[in-house]
C-alpha positions in Angstrom: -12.3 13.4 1.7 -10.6 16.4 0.3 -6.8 15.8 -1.2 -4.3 18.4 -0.8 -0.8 17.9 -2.7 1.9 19.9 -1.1 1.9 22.6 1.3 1.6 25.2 -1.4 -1.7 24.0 -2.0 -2.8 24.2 2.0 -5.4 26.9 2.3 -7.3 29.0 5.5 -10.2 25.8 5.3 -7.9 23.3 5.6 -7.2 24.6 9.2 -7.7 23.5 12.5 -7.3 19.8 13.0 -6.0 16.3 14.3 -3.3 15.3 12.6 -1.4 11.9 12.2 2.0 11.4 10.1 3.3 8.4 8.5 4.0 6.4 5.1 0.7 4.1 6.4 2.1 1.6 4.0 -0.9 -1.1 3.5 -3.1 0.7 5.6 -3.3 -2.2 8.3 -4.8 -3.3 11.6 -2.5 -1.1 13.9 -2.8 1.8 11.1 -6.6 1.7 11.3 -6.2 1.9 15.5 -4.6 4.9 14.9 -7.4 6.7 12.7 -10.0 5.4 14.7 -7.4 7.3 17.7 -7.5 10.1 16.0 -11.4 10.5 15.6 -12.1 10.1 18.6 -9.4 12.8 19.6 -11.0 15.0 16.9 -14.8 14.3 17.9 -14.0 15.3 21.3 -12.7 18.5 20.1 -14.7 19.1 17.5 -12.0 19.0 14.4 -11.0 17.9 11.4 -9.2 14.7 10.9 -5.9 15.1 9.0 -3.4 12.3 7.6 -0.7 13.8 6.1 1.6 10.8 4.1 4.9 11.4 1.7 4.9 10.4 -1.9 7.4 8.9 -2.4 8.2 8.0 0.5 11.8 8.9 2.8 13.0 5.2 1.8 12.4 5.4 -1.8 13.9 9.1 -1.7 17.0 8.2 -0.5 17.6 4.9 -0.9 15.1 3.5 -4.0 17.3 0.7 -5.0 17.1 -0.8 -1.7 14.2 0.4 -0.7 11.0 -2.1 0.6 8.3 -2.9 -1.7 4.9 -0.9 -1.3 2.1 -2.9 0.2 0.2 -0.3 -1.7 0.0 2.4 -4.8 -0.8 6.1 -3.5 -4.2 5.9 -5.6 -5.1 2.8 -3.1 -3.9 4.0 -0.2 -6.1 7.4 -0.6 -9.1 5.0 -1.8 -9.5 3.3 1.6 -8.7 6.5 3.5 -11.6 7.6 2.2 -14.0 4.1 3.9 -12.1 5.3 7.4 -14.0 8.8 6.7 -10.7 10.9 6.9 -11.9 14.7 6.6 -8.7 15.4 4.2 -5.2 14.0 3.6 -2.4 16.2 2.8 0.1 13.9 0.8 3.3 16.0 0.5 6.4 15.1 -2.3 9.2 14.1 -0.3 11.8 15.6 -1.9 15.5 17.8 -1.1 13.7 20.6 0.4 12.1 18.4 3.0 15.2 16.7 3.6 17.1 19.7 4.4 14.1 21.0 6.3 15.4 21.5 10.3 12.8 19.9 12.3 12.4 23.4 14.2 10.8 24.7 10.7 9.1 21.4 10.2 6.9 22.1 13.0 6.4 26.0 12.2 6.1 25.7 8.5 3.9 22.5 8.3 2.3 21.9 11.8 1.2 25.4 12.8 1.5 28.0 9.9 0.5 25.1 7.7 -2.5 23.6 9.1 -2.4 25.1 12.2 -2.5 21.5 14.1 -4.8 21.3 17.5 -3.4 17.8 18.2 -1.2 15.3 16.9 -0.8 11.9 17.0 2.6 9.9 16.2 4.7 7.0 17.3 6.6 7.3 20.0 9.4 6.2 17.6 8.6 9.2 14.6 12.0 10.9 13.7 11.7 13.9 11.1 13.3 17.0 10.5 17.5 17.5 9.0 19.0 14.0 9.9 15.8 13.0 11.7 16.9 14.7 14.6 13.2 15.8 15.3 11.6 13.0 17.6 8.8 12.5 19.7 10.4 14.8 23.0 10.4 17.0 20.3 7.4 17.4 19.1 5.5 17.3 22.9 7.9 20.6 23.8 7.0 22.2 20.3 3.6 21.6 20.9 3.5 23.2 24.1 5.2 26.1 23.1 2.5 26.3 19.8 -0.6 25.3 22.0 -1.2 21.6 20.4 -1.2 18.8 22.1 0.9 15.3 21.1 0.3 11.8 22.3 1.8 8.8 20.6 0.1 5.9 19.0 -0.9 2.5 20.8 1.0 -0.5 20.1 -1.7 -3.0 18.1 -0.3 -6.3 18.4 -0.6 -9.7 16.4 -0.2 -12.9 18.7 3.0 -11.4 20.6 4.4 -8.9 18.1 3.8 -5.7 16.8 1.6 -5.5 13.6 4.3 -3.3 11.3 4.5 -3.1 7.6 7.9 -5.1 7.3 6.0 -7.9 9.2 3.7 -7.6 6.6 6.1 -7.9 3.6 7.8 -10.7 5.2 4.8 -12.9 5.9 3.9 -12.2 2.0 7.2 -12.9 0.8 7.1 -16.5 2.4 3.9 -17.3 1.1 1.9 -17.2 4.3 -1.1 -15.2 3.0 -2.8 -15.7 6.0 -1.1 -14.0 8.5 -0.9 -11.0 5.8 -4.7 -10.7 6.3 -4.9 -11.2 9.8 -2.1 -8.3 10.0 -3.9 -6.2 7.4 -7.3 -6.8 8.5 -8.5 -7.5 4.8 -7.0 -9.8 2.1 -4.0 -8.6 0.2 -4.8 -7.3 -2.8 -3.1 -5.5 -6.2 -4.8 -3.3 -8.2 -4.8 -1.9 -11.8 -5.6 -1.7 -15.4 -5.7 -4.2 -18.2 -2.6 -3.2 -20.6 -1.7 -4.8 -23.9 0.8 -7.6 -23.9 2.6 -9.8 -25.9 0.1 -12.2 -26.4 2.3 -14.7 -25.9 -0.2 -16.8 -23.2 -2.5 -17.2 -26.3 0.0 -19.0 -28.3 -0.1 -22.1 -25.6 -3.9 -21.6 -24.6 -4.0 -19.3 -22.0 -4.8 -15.8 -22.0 -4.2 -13.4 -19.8 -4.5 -10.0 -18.3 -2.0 -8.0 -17.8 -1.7 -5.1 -15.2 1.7 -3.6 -14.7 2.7 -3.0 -11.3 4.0 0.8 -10.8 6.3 0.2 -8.5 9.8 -1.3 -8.2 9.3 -4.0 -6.7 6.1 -6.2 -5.8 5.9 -7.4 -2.3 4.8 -10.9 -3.8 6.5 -12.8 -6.1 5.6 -16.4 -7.7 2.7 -18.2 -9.1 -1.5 -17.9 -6.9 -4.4 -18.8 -6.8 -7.0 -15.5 -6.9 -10.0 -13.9 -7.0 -10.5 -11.0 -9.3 -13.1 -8.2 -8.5 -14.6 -5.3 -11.5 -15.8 -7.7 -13.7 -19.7 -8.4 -12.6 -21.2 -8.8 -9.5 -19.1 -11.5 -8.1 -15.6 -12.0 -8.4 -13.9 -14.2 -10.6 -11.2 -16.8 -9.9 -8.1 -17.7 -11.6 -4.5 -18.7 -11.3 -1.7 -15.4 -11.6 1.9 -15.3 -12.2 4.0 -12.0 -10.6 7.3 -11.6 -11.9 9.3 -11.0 -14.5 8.3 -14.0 -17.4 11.8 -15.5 -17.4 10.7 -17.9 -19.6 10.5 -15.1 -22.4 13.6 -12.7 -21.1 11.2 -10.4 -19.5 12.6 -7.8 -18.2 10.3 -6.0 -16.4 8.0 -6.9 -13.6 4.2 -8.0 -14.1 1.3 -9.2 -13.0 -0.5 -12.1 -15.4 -3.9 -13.6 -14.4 -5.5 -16.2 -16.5 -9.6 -15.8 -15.5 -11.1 -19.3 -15.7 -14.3 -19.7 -17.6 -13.8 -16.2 -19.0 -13.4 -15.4 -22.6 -14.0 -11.2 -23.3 -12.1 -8.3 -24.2 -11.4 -6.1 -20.6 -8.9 -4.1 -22.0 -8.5 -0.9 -19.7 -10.6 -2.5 -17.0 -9.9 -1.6 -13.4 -9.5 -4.9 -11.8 -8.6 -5.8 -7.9 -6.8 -9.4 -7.7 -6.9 -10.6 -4.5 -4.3 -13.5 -3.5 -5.8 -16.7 -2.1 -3.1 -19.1 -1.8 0.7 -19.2 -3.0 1.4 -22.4 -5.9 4.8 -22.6 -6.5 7.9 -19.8 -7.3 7.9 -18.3 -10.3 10.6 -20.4 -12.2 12.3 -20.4 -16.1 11.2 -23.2 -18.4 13.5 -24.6 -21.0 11.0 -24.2 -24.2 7.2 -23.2 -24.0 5.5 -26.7 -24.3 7.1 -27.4 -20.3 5.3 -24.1 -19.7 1.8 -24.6 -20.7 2.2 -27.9 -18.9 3.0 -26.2 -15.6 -0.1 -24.1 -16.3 -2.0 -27.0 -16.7 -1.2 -27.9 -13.1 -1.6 -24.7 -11.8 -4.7 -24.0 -12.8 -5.8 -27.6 -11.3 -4.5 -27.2 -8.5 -6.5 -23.7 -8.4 -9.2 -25.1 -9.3 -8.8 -27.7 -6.7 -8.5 -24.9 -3.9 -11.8 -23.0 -4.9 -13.7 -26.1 -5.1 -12.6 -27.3 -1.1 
């Protein structure tokens, strides 16, 4: 899969294909209907395939306080566009220019001068363009007039709702891991490197390794059981706090897993923690000797859930 950041970078090669555009936030079950959509579009046709995704995205641009969590980093996003064998993805910096860009440009700039689109496929919802007042009317009278065609994406449902990011965050939010994968189509997962700590978890017998999130806010939060992929061959479990370490004033947001039955240096390993099953919320202890206790039971109880 070839990655193209910006449309500066958009060359003569990179022409000629189906396109789809979204944030594709977590990359989930009604997301993956929608590439395997646009395959079959491009197959037929004989094109490229074409996702084209903002970094960061329109929320965080205008809004980043209030913005929702990411599912997902851009790195991992691109990683498992890659498995859906996406010919290229054009990942473009949302920024003033394309906020102020009339919708009437959007399409002549991006769609057709740009990468000179054969087809396109979107939600029926998709707004874009100056004050998103580009929609989906839009775009099938644009495309007419440029010669590419426009259909809109297939509702994928889970149960009797729509599979949708935001269900997503909410169903990890309250703990219910389960329904995140069904949505998702794959356990939930965070990824990234070892970092130094404090070493405070050493002090009360537990050590841990620390990956720092890279993003503003975590779309879980609390104490879980996990599994942790990179290390070997097989994955290794463990118990793993997300949050901020109240405990000791943290002030940041971080993700701590203690690795049971594992004792070696894996600083600046590339680890992929995968959440099992929610413990408890993430809670402040009045000295450190009430912490390590509440380890203690957490990582029974963990141990109690990958032993059933």
């Amino acid at each position: 899969m070839r990655l193209i950041r910006g449309f500066h970078n958009l060359q003569p090669d990179h022409h000629g294909s189906a396109v789809t555009i979204g944030n594709f936030d977590g990359l989930h079950r009604g997301h993956q209907a929608v590439i395997r959509q646009l395959h079959r579009h491009a197959a037929e046709q004989g094109l490229m395939t074409t996702v084209m995704t903002f970094e960061p995205t329109p929320q965080e641009y205008f809004a980043p306080q209030t913005a929702p969590p990411r599912l997902q980093r851009l790195r991992d996003k691109l990683a498992l566009l890659r498995t859906m064998a996406v010919d290229q993805t054009l990942c473009v910096r949302f920024n003033r220019e394309l906020a102020e860009l009339e919708a009437a440009e959007f399409v002549d700039r991006i769609l057709v001068k740009g990468l000179d689109a054969r087809f396109l496929v979107v939600g029926d919802d998709f707004r874009f363009g100056k004050a998103r007042n580009g929609d989906f009317a839009f775009l099938q009278e644009a495309g007419r007039r440029a010669g590419f065609a426009v259909v809109n994406t297939s509702t994928f449902c889970h149960g009797d709702d729509r599979v949708s990011s935001t269900r997503i965050r909410d169903a990890l939010a309250s703990g219910d891991l389960r329904a995140a994968q069904s949505m998702l189509g794959r356990p939930f997962r965070i990824c990234g490197r070892v970092a130094p700590g404090q070493q405070r978890g050493r002090t009360i017998g537990f050590h841990t390794a620390n990956i720092h999130l890279h993003r503003l806010i975590s779309p879980v939060q609390g104490v879980f059981a996990v599994k942790v992929f990179g290390l070997g061959d097989t994955p290794i479990t463990g118990v793993a706090n997300v949050g901020t370490r109240p405990t000791v004033d943290g002030s940041y947001q971080l993700l701590e897993v203690h690795l049971f039955d594992f004792d070696q240096d894996i600083y600046g390993r590339y680890l992929d923690v995968e959440f099992c099953k929610k413990l408890r919320q993430e809670k402040k202890f009045e000295s450190f000797d009430l912490l390590r206790r509440q380890i203690v039971r957490d990582v029974e109880q963990a141990r109690r859930y990958f032993s059933e």
